[in-house]
C-alpha positions as CSV (number, residue, x, y, z in Angstrom):
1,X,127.6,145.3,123.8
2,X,129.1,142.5,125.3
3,X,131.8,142.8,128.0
4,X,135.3,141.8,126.4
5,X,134.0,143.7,123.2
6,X,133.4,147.3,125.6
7,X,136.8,146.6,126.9
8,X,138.0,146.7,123.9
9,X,136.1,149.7,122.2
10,X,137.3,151.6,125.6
11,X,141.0,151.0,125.3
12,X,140.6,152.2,121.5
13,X,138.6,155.1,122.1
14,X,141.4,155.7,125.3
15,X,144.0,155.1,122.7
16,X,142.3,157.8,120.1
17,X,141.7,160.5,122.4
18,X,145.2,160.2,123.9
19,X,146.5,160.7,120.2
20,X,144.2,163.4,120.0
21,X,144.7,165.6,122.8
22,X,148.3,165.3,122.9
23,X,148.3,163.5,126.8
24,X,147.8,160.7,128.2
25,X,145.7,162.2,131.7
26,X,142.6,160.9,130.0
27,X,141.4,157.0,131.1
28,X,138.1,155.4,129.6
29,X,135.7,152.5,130.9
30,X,133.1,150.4,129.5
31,X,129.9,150.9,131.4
32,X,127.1,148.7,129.9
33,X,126.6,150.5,126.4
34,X,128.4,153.3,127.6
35,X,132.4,154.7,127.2
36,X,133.0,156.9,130.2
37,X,135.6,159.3,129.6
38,X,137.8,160.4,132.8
39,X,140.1,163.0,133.2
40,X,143.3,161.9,135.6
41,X,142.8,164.6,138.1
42,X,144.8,164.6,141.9
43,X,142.7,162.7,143.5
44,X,140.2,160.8,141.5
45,X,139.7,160.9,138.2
46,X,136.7,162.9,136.9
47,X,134.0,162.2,134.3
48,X,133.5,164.0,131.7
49,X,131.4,162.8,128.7
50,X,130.5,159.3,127.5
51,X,129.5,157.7,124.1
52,X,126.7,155.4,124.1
53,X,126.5,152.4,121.7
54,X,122.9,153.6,119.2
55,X,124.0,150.3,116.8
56,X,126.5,148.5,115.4
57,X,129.7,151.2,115.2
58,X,127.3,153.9,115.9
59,X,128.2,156.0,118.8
60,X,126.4,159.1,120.3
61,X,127.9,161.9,123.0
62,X,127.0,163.2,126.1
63,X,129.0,165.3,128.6
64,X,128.0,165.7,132.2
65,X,127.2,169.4,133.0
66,X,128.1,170.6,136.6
67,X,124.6,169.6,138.1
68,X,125.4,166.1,137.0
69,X,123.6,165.8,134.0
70,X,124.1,164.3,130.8
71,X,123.7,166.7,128.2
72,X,123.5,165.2,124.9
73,X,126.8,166.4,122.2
74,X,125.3,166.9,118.2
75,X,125.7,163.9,115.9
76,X,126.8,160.6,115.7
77,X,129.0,158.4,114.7
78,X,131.7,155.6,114.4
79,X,134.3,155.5,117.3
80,X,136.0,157.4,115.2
81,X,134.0,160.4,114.5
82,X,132.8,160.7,117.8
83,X,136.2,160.8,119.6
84,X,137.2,163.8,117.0
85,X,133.9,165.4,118.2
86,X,134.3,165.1,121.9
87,X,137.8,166.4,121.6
88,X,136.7,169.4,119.3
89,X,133.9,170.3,121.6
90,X,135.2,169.4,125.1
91,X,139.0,169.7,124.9
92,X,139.1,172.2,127.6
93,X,137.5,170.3,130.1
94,X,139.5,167.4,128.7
95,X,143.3,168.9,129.6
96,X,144.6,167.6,133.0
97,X,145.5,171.2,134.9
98,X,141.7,172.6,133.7
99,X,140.0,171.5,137.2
């Protein structure tokens, strides 16, 4: 995915999950094919799951267990879809006082 095109599928996944979740502690980054999704935490901000680009619009997700591991999230999807899953699965470990 190019570079100005990640930018831009982070700030609307960042936007989406914002919506979603009901706060705006959340940031996301483009990382090569990747969408890291950070929590805003005291001191640094934490990651804690990613989509990766599979094709065109098609996203899967991952969320990083405690060892450090990604651990793949079912399905894929458009940005979308995938943000609605990350939130449904991972909104606890997505809200801003849950560290």
């Amino acid at each position: 995915m190019p570079a100005l095109l990640a930018k831009h599928y982070a700030a609307e996944l960042q936007r989406q999950l914002r919506s979603l979740l009901g706060h705006e502690q959340l940031v996301t980054q483009a990382y090569g094919r990747h969408l890291l999704i950070k929590r805003l935490d005291d001191e640094e901000p934490t990651v804690v799951a990613r989509l990766t680009e599979l094709g065109r619009n098609r996203y899967g997700a991952a969320f990083r267990s405690h060892s450090g591991r990604w651990e793949p999230l079912p399905g894929a999807g458009s940005l979308d879809e995938m943000a609605q899953v990350v939130v449904a699965l991972l909104e606890p470990y997505l809200q801003p006082d849950n560290y």
